[in-house]
N, C-alpha and C positions, 0 to 999 in steps of 0.2 A: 150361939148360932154360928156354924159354918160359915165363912167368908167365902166368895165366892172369886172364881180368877180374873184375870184382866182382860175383859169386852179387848174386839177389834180397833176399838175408838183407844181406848185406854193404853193400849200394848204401845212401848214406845217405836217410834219411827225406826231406831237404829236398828233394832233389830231386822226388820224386814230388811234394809239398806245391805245390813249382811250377809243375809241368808242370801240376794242376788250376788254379791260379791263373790260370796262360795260357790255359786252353781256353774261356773265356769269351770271351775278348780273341779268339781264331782265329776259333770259330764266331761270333760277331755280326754278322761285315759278310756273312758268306753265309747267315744267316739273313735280313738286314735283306735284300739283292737279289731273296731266295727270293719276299717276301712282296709284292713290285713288281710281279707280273705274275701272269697267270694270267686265271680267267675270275669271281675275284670282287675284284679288284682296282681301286682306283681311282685306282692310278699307273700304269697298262693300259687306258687310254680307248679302247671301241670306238667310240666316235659323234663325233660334233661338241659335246654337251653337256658329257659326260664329259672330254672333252681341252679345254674352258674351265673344267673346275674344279680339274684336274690345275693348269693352267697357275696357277691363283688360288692355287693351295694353292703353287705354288714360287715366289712373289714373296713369298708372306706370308712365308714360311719364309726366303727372304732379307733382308725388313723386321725377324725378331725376331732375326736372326742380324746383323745393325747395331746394333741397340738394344743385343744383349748384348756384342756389344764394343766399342762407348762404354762400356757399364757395368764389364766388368771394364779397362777403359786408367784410366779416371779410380779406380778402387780403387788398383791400381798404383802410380799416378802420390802417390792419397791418403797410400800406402802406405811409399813411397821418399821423398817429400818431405819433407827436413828443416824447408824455412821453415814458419815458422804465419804461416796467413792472413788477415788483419785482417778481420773482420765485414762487414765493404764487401765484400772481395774474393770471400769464401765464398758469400756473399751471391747474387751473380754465378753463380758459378760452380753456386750449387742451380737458381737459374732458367734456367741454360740448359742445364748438362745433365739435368735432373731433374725440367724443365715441357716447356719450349720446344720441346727436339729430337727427345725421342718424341712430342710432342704434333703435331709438324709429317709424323714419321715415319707415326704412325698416322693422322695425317689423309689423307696421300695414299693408304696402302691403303687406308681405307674408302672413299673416291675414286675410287678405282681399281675396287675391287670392285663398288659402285654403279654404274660406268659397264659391266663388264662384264654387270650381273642380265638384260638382255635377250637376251643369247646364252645366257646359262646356263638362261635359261627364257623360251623364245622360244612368243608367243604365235599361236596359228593362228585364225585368225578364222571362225566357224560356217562361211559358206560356200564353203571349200573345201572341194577334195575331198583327205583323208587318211584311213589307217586309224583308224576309229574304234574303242575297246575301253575298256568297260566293267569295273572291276575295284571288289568291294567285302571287304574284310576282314573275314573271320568269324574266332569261336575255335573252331579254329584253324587256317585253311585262307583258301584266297582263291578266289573265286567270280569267274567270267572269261565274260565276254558280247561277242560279237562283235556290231558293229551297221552296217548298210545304207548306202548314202546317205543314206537319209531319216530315220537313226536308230533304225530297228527292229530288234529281236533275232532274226540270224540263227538263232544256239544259242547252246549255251553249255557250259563246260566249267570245270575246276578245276585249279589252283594250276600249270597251264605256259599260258605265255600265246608265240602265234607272229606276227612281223612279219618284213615283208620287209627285205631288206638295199636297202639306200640310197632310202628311203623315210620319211617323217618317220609317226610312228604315235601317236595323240590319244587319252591315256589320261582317262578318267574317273575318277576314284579317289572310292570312299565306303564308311564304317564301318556293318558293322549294331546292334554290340554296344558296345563301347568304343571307344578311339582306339588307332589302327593307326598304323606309317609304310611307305609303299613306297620301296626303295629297292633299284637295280639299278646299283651302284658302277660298273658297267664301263659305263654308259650314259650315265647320269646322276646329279643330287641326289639329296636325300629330299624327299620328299613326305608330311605327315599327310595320314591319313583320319579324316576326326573324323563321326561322327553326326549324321545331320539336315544336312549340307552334302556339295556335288560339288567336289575340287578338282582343275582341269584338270594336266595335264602332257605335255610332249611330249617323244618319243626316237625317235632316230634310231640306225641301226644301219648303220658303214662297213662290218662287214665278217660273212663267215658264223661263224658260234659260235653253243652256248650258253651264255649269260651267265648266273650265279645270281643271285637274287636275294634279301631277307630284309626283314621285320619289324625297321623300326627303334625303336619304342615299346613298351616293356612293356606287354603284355596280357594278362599272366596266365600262369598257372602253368606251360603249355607255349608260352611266349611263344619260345626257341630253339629249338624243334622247330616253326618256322611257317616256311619256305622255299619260293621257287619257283623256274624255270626261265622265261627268253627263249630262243628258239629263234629267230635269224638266219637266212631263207633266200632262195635267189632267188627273186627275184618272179614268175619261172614256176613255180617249185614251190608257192608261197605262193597263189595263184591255182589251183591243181591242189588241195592240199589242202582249200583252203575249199568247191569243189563236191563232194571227195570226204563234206565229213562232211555235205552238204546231203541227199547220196544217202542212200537206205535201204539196208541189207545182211541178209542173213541170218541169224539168231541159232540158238545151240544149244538147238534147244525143249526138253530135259529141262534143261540148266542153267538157262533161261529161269524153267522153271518152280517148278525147287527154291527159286531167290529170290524169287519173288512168292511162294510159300504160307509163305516163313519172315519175311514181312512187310518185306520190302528196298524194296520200292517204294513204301510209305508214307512214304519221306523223301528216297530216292532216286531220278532219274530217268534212263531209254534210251529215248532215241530212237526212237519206231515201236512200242513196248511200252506195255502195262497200267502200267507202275513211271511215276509221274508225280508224284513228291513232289518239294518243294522244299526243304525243312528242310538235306539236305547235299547235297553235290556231287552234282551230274549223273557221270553216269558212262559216257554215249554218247564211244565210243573208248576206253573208259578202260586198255586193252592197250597204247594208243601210249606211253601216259607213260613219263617214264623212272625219276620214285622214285615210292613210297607214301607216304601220310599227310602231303603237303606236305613231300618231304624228308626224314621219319625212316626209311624203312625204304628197302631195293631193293627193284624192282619184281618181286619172284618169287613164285611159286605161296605156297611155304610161308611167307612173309612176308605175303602177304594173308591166310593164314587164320590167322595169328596175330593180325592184328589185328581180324579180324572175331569171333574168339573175346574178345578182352580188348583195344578198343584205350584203355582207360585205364591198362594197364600200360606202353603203350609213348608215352602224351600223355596224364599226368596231364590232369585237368579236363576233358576233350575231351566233349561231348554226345551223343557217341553212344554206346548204349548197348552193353555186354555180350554175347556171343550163345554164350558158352562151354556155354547148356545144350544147343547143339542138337547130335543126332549127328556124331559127328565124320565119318563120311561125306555129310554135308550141307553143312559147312562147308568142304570137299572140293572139293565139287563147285561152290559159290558162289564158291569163288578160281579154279578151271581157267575157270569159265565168264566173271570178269571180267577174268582174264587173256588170252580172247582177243576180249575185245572192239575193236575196232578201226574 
C-alpha cells in the first residue's frame, strides 16, 4: 500500500517558518525592478535632464559601492590579521585608507557632478523662443499660466500642466503661501518655489506620456495630496490645443447658472463667464483633466460633488470652503456642469 504524504497537521512547523523567511529574499529584486520604471520614476528618464541625473545617480552609487568595499577588505584583513601593527604602520594605514582614498573618491564625484550641473540645469537665455509656463504653488494645488512670446498670459489653468515632445519648455516656478518644491522625476530635478522669488527651470520631453509629478517640500497638512500631471504631446497637437482653449465654447446656461448664484465664481474662474475670481483654480476646461483636487480624487461626477460638498474631508487644511449645505440637487448639477467643461 502506497504511503501517503504529510497532512498540513503533520508537515513540520520549520518549514513553513522558512518558506516566510525566503519570501522577502524572492519578492525584493521584483519589487526593487517594479519601482525603475514607470511614469513617476527617476530611473525612467523621459528627457535629457532626467537621463543626466539617472546617469549621476549611477556613478555616485558606484563611488559608495568602492568606498564600502575598501571599508569592508580592510575590516577583513583587520580581522584575520594575526600580526599587531606597530603605531607607525597603523598610523599609515588610518591615513590612507580612512582620509586620503575616500577623500580622493568623493572629490572626483563632486567633480564630476559640478561639471555635469549645466546639463542637469541647462540655462535658456530670455531671448529665445521656448515654451514659456508659468507655475506658482498654492495650498494645495498649483496654478499654471501659459505665456506669449512677449511674456503675457495666454490663460491659465490648474495642477496639469502640457508641453510638446521634443521641445525644451521654461518653467517659472513661484510660491504664493509657503515653500513648495517642483518635481517631475521622470523629466527632471527638483526645484524650490520659495515666496517673494521666480526660480527658472527647464524640461524637455523625448517622448509622448504623461509624467506625474509632486510637491517635494512639506507644506502642510495635505502636503501628499498636492500632485500634478505633464502631458507630453506632439507639437501639432500641442499647437491645436492652445488655440483650442483660446476659443470661446458654449456652456450649459442652467449649470452655468446654478454655480454663479451659489457663489462659485467669487473665487473661481471660466472663461467667457461672470465667475472671474482668483482665490482658486480657474476652471476653464476643467472636464479635460484627468484627476480632482491635484490628484486626490478621479475625475468623476460623483467625486466632484463630494468634494464641492466637504473638500476638507478629503484635503485636510485646504481653503476652500464647505458647500455640504446647499441642496443636494445643486451640488448635482455643479459637478455634471464642470464635468463637461472642456
Amino acid at each position: 500500500m502506497r504511503g501517503k504524504g504529510p497532512t498540513e497537521a503533520s508537515r513540520p512547523m520549520g518549514s513553513g517558518l522558512r518558506s516566510l523567511k525566503l519570501c522577502p529574499f524572492i519578492l525584493l529584486p521584483g519589487l526593487s525592478l517594479s519601482s525603475c520604471s514607470g511614469s513617476h520614476s527617476a530611473l525612467d528618464p523621459a528627457g535629457p535632464e532626467a537621463s543626466y541625473v539617472a546617469h549621476l545617480f549611477f556613478v555616485m552609487l558606484f563611488g559608495g559601492i568602492v568606498i564600502w568595499i575598501a571599508v569592508v577588505a580592510a575590516l577583513i584583513y583587520a580581522a584575520r590579521k594575526k600580526r599587531v601593527h606597530s603605531e607607525e604602520s597603523a598610523g599609515r594605514i588610518i591615513l590612507w585608507c580612512g582620509a586620503i582614498l575616500p577623500t580622493l573618491v568623493l572629490g572626483a564625484l563632486l567633480s564630476y557632478g559640478l561639471w555635469m550641473m549645466p546639463a542637469i540645469r541647462p540655462w535658456v537665455p530670455d531671448e529665445q523662443q521656448v515654451r514659456r509656463i508659468e507655475v506658482t504653488g498654492e495650498q494645495f494645488w498649483w496654478r499654471v499660466r501659459y505665456l506669449d512670446e512677449a511674456g503675457e498670459v495666454m490663460f491659465e489653468t490648474a495642477n496639469e500642466v502640457r508641453i510638446p515632445v521634443g521641445e525644451p519648455a521654461h518653467f517659472s516656478l513661484r510660491a504664493a503661501d509657503v515653500i513648495h518644491s517642483f518635481w517631475v522625476p521622470s523629466l527632471g530635478g527638483k526645484m524650490d518655489m520659495i515666496p517673494g522669488r521666480t526660480n527658472p527651470l527647464t524640461l524637455t520631453a523625448d517622448r509622448q506620456g504623461t509624467y506625474r509629478g509632486v510637491c517635494a517640500e512639506f507644506c502642510g497638512q495635505s502636503h501628499a495630496l498636492m500632485a500634478f500631471t505633464v502631458r507630453a504631446v506632439q507639437p501639432e497637437a500641442h499647437e491645436t490645443w492652445l488655440a483650442e482653449r483660446r476659443a470661446s465654447k458654449p456652456l450649459d446656461a442652467e449649470g452655468l447658472a446654478v454655480f454663479l448664484n451659489n457663489g462659485c465664481g467669487a473665487c473661481h474662474a471660466i472663461s467667457g463667464t461672470a465667475a472671474n475670481g482668483r482665490i482658486g483654480p480657474d476652471l476653464t476646461a476643467f472636464g479635460e483633466r484627468g484627476t480632482l483636487a491635484a490628484g486626490a480624487l478621479p475625475h468623476t461626477t460623483e467625486d466632484i460633488a463630494r468634494f464641492v460638498a466637504d473638500p476638507g474631508d478629503i484635503k485636510p487644511g485646504v481653503k476652500m470652503p464647505h458647500f455640504g449645505m446647499l441642496p443636494e440637487d445643486d451640488i448635482n448639477k455643479i459637478a455634471a456642469f464642470l464635468k463637461e467643461l472642456k
